[in-house]
N, CA, C and O of each residue as an XYZ file, in Angstrom:
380
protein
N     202.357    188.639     55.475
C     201.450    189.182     54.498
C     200.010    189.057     54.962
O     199.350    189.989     54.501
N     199.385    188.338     55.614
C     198.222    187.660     55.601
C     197.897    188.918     57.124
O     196.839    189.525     57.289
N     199.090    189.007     58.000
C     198.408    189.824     59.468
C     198.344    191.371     58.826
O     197.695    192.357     59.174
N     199.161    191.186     57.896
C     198.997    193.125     57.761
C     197.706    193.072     56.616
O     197.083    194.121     56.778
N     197.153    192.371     55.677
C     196.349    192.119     54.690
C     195.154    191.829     55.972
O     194.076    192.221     55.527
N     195.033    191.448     56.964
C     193.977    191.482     57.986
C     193.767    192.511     58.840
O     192.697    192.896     59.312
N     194.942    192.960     59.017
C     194.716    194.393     59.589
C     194.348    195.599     58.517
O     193.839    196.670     58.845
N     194.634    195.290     57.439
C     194.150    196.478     56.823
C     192.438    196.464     56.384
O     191.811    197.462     56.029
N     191.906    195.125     56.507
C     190.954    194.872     55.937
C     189.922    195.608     57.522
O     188.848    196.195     57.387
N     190.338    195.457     58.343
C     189.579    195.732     59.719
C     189.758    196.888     60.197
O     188.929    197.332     60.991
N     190.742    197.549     59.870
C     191.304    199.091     60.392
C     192.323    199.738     59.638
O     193.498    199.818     59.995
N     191.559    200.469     57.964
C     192.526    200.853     56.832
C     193.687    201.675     57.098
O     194.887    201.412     57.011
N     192.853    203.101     57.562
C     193.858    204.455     58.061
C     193.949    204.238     59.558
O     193.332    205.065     60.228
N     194.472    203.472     60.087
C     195.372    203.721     61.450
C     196.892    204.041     61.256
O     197.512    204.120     60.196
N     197.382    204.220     62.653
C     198.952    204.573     62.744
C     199.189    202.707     62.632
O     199.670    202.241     61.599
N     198.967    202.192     63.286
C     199.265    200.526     63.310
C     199.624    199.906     62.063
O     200.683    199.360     61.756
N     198.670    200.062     61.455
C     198.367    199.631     59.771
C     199.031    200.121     58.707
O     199.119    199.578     57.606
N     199.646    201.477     59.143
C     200.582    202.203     58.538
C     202.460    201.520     58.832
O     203.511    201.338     58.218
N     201.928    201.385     60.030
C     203.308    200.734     60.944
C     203.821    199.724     60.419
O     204.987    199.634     60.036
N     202.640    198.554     60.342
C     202.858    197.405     59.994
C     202.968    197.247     58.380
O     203.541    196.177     58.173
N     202.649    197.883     57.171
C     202.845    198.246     55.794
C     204.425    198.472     55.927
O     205.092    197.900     55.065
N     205.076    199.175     56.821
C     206.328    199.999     56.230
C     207.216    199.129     57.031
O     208.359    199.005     56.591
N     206.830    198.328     58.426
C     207.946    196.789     58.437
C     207.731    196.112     57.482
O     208.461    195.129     57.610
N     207.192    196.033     56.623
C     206.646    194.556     55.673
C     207.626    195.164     54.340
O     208.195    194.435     53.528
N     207.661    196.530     54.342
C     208.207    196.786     53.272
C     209.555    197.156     53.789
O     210.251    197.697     52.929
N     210.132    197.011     54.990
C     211.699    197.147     55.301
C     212.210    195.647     55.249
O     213.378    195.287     55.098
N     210.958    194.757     55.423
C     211.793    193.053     55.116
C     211.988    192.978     53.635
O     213.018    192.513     53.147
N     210.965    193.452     52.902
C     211.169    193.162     51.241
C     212.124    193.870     50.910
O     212.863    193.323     50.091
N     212.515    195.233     51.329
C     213.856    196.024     50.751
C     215.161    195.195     51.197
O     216.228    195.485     50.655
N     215.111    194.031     52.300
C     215.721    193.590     52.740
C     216.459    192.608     52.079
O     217.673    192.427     51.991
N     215.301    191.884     51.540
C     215.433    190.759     50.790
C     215.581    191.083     49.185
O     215.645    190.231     48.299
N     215.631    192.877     48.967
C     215.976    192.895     47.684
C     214.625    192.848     46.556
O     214.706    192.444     45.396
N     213.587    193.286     47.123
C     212.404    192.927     46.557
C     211.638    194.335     46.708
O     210.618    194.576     47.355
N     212.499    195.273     45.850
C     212.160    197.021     46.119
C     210.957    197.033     45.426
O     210.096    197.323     46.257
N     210.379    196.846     44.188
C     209.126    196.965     43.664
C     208.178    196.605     44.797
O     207.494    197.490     45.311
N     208.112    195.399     45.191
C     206.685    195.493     46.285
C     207.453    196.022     47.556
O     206.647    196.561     48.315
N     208.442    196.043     47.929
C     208.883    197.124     49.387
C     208.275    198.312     48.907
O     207.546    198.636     49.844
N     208.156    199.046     48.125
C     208.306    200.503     47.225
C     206.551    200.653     47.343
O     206.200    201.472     48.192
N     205.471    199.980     46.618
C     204.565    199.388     47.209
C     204.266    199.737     48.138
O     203.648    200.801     48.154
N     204.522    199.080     49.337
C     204.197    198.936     51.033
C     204.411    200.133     51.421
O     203.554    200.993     51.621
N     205.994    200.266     51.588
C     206.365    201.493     52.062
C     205.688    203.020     51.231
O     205.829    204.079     51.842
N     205.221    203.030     50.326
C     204.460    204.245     49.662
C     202.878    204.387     51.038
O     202.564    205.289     51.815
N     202.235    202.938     50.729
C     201.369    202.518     51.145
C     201.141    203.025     52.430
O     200.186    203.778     52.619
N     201.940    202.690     53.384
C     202.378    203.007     54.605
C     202.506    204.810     55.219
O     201.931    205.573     55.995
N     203.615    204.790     54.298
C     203.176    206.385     54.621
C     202.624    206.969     53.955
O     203.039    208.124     53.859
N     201.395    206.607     53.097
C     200.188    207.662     52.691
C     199.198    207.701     54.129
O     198.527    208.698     54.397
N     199.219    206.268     55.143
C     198.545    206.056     55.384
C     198.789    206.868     57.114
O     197.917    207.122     57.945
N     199.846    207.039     57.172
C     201.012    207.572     58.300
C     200.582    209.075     58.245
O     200.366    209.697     59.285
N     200.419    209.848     56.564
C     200.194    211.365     56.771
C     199.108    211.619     57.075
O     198.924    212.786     57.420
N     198.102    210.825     57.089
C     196.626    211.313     57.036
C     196.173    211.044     58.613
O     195.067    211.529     58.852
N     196.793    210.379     59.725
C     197.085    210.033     60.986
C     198.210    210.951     62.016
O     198.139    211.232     63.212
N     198.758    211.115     61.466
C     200.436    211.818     62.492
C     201.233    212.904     61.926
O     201.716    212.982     60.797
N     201.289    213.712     62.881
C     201.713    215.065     61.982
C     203.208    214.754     61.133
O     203.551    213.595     60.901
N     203.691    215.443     60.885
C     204.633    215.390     59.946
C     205.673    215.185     60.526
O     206.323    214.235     60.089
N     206.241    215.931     61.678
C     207.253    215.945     62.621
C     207.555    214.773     63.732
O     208.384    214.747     64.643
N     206.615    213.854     63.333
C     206.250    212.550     64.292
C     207.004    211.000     64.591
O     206.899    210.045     63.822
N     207.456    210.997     65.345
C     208.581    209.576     65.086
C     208.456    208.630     64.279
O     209.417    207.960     63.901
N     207.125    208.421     63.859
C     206.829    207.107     62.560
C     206.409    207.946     61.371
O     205.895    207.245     60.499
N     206.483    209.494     61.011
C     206.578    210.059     59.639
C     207.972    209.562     59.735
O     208.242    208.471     59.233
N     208.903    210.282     60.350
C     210.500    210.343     60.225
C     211.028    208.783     60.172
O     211.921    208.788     59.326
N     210.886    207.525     60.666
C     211.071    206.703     60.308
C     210.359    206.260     58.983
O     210.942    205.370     58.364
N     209.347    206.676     58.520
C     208.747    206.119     57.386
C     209.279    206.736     56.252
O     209.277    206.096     55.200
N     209.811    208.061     56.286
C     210.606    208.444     55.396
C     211.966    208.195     54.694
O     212.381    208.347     53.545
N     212.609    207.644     56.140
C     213.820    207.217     56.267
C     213.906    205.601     55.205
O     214.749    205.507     54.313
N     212.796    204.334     55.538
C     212.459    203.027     54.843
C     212.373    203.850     53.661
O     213.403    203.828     52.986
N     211.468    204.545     53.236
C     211.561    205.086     51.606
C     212.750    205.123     50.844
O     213.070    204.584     49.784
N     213.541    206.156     51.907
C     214.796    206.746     51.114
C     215.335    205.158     51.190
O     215.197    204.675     50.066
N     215.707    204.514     51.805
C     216.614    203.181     51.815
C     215.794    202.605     50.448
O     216.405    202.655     49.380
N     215.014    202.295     50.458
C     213.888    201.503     49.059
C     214.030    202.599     48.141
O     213.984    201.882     47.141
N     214.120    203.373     47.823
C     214.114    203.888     46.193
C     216.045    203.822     46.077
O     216.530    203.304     45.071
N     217.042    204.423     47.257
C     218.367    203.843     47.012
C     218.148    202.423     46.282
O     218.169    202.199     45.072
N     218.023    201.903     46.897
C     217.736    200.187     46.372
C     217.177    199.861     44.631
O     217.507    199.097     43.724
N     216.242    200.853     44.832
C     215.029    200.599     43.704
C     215.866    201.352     42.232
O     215.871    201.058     41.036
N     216.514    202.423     43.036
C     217.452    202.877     41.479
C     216.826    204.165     41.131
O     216.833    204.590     39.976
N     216.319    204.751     42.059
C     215.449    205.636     42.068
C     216.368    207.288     43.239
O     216.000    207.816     44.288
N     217.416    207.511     42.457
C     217.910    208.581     43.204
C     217.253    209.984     43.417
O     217.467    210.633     44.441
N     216.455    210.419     42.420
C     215.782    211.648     42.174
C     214.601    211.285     43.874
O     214.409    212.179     44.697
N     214.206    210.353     43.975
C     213.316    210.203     44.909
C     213.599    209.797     46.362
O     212.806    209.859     47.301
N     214.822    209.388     46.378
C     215.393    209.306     47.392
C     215.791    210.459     48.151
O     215.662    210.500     49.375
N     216.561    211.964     47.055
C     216.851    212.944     47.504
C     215.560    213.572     47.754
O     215.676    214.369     48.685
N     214.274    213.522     47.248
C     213.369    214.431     47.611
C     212.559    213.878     49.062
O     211.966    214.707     49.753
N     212.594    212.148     49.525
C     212.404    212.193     50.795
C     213.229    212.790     52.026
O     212.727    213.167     53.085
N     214.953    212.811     51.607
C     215.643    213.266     52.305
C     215.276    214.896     52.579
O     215.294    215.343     53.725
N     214.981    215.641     51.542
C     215.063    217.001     51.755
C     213.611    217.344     52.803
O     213.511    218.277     53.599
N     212.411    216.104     52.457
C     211.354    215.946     53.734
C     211.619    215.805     54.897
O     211.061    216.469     55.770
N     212.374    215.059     55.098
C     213.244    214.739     56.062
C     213.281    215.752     56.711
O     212.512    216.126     57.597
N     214.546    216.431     56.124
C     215.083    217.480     56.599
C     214.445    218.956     57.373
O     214.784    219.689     58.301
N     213.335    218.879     56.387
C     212.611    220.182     56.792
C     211.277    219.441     57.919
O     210.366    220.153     58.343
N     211.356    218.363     58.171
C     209.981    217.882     59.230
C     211.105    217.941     60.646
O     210.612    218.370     61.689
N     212.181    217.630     60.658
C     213.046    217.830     61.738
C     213.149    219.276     62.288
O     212.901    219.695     63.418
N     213.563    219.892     61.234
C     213.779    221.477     61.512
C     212.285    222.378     62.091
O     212.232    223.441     62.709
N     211.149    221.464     61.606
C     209.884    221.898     62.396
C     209.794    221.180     63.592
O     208.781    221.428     64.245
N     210.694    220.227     64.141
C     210.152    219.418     65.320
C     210.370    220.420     66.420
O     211.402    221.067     66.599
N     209.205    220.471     67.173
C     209.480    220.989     68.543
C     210.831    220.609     68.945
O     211.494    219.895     68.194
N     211.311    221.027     70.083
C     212.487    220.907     70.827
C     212.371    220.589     72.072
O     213.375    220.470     72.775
């Protein structure tokens, strides 16, 4: 808590800071602690779109921690609408 709460304080919108939000929130989904995973991981990739295009290996993983955290969180309506992001940021990925 304290390295990503220091990194954000020194460098808000990076890819790093985004990075490090959405591990912090794959240990809390881990441990069953979806409200602040849900949190982080939101956190994370707001901070991920405004940095890396859409089609980008840490959008597509950051989408992926979501969908696992709202499964978790009880939150199916939102789970299917990261999946269908998902879906269509792949189908734009270069080849």
């Amino acid at each position: 808590r304290r390295v990503v709460a220091g990194l954000e304080r020194a460098v808000q919108a990076q890819r790093n800071t985004g990075m490090a939000r959405l591990r912090r929130a794959a240990a809390l989904a881990g441990q069953k602690k979806y409200a602040e995973a849900e949190q982080q991981g939101e956190g994370g990739f707001a901070i991920l779109q405004q940095v890396a295009s859409p089609a980008s290996v840490e959008v597509q993983q950051a989408l992926g921690v979501l969908g696992h955290i709202y499964a978790g969180n009880g939150k199916p309506e939102k789970k299917e609408e990261v999946e269908r992001t998902l879906m269509r940021n792949r189908q734009t990925r270069p080849n």
